[in-house]
C-alpha positions in Angstrom: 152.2 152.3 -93.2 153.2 152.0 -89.7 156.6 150.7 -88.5 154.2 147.9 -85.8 152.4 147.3 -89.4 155.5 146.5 -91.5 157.4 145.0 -88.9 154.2 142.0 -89.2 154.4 142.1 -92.3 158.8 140.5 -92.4 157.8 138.4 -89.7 155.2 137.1 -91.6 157.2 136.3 -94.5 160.3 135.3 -92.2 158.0 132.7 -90.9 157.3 131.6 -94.8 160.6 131.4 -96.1 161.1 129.4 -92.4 158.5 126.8 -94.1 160.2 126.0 -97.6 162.4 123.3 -96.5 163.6 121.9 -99.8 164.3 123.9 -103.7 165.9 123.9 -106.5 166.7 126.7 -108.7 165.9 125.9 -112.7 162.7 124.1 -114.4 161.4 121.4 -115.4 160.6 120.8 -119.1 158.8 118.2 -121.4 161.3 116.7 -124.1 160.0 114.4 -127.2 162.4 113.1 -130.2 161.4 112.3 -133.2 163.1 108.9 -134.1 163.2 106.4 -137.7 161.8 103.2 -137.3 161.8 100.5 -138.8 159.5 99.9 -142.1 157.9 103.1 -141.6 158.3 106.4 -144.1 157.5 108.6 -141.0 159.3 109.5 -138.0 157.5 108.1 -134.7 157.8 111.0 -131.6 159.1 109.8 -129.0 158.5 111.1 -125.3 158.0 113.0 -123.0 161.2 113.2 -121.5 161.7 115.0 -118.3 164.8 117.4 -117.8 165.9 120.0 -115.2 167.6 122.6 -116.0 169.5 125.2 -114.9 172.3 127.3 -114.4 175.5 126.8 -112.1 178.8 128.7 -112.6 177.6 130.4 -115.7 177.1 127.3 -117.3 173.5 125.4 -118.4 173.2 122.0 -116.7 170.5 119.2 -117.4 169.8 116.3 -115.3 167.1 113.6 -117.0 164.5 112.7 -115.0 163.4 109.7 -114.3 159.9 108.6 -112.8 156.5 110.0 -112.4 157.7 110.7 -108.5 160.9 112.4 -109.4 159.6 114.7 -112.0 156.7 115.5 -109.6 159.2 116.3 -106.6 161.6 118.0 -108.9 158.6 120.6 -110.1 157.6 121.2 -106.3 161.2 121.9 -105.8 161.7 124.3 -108.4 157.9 126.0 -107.3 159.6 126.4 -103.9 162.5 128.2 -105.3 159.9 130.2 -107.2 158.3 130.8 -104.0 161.2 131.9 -101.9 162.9 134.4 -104.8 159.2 136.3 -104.6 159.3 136.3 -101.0 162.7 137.3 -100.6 162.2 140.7 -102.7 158.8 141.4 -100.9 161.3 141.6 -97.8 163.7 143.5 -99.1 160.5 146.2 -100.1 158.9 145.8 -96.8 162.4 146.4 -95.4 163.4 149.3 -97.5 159.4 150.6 -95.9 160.6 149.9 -92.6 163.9 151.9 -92.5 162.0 154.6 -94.1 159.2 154.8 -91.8 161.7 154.4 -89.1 163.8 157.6 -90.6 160.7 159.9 -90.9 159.5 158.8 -87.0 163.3 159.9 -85.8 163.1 163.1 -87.8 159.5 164.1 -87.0 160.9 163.4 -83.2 163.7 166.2 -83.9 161.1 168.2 -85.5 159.1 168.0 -82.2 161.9 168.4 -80.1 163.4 171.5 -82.1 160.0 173.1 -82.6 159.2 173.8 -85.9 162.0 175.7 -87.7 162.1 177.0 -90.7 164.5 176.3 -92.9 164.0 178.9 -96.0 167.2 181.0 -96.4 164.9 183.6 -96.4 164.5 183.6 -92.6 168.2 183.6 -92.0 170.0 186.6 -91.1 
């Protein structure tokens, strides 16, 4: 690909991650209980529960949520963080592209500038 090429392409997704203005690493997951009551032989379930979870310091955290809006924001959130994790390795691969593209354009220069030189040991006296 060309360096013009696949300098577009981490602008483009500079310009993306630019757009994500709020995340939250984790999920979001469905939580029902089963729970005794009263004059029945049978357990009634109980739910759903919203949680996020995640991970901070090495440690699992939960935080209930609460609310049709909260569990809705919290799941954007988290699709966000999704979002930006994929875009942020499709720039370190276009980036990786770039440096080599711009590595093969500085030695085909040299190559140019040289003249074309062999480099088998057989050629060397």
């Amino acid at each position: 690909m060309r360096i013009d090429q696949l300098e577009q392409q981490r602008q483009d997704i500079l310009r993306k991650i630019g757009k994500i203005r709020k995340m939250r690493r984790g999920s979001v997951t469905e939580q029902f209980f089963e729970a005794p009551r009263k004059g029945k032989t049978e357990p009634v379930r109980q739910g759903p529960y919203y949680l996020w979870q995640y991970w901070e310091h090495g440690r699992p955290r939960r935080q209930r949520l609460r609310g049709a809006p909260e569990v809705t924001s919290a799941r954007a959130e988290v699709a966000a963080h999704r979002e930006f994790e994929e875009l942020c390795a499709r720039y370190v691969r276009v980036a990786e592209e770039l440096a080599r593209a711009e590595r093969e354009a500085i030695i085909s220069e040299e190559t140019l500038k040289k003249g074309l030189k062999s480099r088998s040991s057989r050629t060397r006296k």
